[in-house]
C-alpha positions as CSV (number, residue, x, y, z in Angstrom):
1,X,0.0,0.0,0.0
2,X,1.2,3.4,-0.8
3,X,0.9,6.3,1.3
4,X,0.2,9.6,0.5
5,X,1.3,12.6,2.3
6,X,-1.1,15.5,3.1
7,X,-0.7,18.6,0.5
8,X,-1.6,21.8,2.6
9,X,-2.1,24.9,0.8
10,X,-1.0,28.1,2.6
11,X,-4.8,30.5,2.2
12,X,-3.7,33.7,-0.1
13,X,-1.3,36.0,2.0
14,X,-3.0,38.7,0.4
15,X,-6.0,40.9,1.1
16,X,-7.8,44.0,-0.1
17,X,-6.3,46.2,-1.8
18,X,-3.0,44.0,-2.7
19,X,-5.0,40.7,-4.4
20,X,-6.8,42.8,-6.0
21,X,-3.7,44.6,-7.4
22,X,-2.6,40.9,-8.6
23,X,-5.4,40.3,-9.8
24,X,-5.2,42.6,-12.1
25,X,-1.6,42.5,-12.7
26,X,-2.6,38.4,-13.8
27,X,-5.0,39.2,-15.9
28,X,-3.2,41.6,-18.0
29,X,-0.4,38.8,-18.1
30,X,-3.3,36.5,-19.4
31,X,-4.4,39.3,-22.0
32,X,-0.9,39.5,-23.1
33,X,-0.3,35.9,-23.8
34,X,-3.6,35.5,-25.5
35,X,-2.3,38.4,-27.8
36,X,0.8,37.2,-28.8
37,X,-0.8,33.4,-29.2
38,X,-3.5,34.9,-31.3
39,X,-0.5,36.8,-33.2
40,X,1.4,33.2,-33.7
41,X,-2.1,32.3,-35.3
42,X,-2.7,35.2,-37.8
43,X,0.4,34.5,-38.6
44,X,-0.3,30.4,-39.3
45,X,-3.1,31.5,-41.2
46,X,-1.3,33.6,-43.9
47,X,1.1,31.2,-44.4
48,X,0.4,29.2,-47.8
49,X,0.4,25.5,-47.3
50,X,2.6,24.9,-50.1
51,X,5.6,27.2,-48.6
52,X,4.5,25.0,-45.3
53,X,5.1,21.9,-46.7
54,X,7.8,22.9,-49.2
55,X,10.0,24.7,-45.6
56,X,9.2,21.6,-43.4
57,X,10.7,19.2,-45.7
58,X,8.3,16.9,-44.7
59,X,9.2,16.9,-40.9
60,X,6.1,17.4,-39.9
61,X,4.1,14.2,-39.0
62,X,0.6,15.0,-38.6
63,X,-0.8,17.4,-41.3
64,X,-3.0,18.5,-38.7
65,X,-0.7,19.5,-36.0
66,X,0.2,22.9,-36.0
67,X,3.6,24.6,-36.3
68,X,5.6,25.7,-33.2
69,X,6.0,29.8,-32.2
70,X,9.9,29.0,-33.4
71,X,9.0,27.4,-36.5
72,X,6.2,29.9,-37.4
73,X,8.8,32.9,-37.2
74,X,11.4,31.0,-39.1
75,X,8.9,29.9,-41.9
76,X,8.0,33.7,-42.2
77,X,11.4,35.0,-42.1
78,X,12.0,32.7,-45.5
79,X,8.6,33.2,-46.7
80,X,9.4,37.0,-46.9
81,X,12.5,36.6,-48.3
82,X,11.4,34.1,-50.7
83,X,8.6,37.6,-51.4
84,X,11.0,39.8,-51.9
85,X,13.1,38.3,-54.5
């Protein structure tokens, strides 16, 4: 039989006028991630499929899994260049 040890959570330290303050400070952090993943996106969107698949070189398994932040900016770095020649 295993054993498991008792978690206790400490209650938030904060009150009044300080949670609140995090509160807010937490929910602009949320705001700001949701902009720059929604940024990522747009930016997935307007990439064409073929410079996708033509970039990738086929590394990509699953047609349907989506490209990683890194290899979204890299893909768009060549995709302009290829754009400006």
């Amino acid at each position: 039989l295993q054993y498991r040890k008792k978690v206790h959570f400490r209650t938030n330290p904060y009150t009044g006028p300080q949670a609140a303050s995090i509160a807010r400070r937490n929910a602009r952090e949320r705001n700001r991630v949701k902009q720059v993943n929604d940024g990522f996106n747009a930016l997935r969107r307007h990439l064409p499929a073929s410079v996708v698949a033509a970039l990738s070189g086929g590394a990509r398994r699953g047609s349907g899994k989506k490209l990683s932040k890194v290899d979204t900016l890299r893909m768009v770095v060549e995709y302009i260049r290829y754009l400006q020649q």
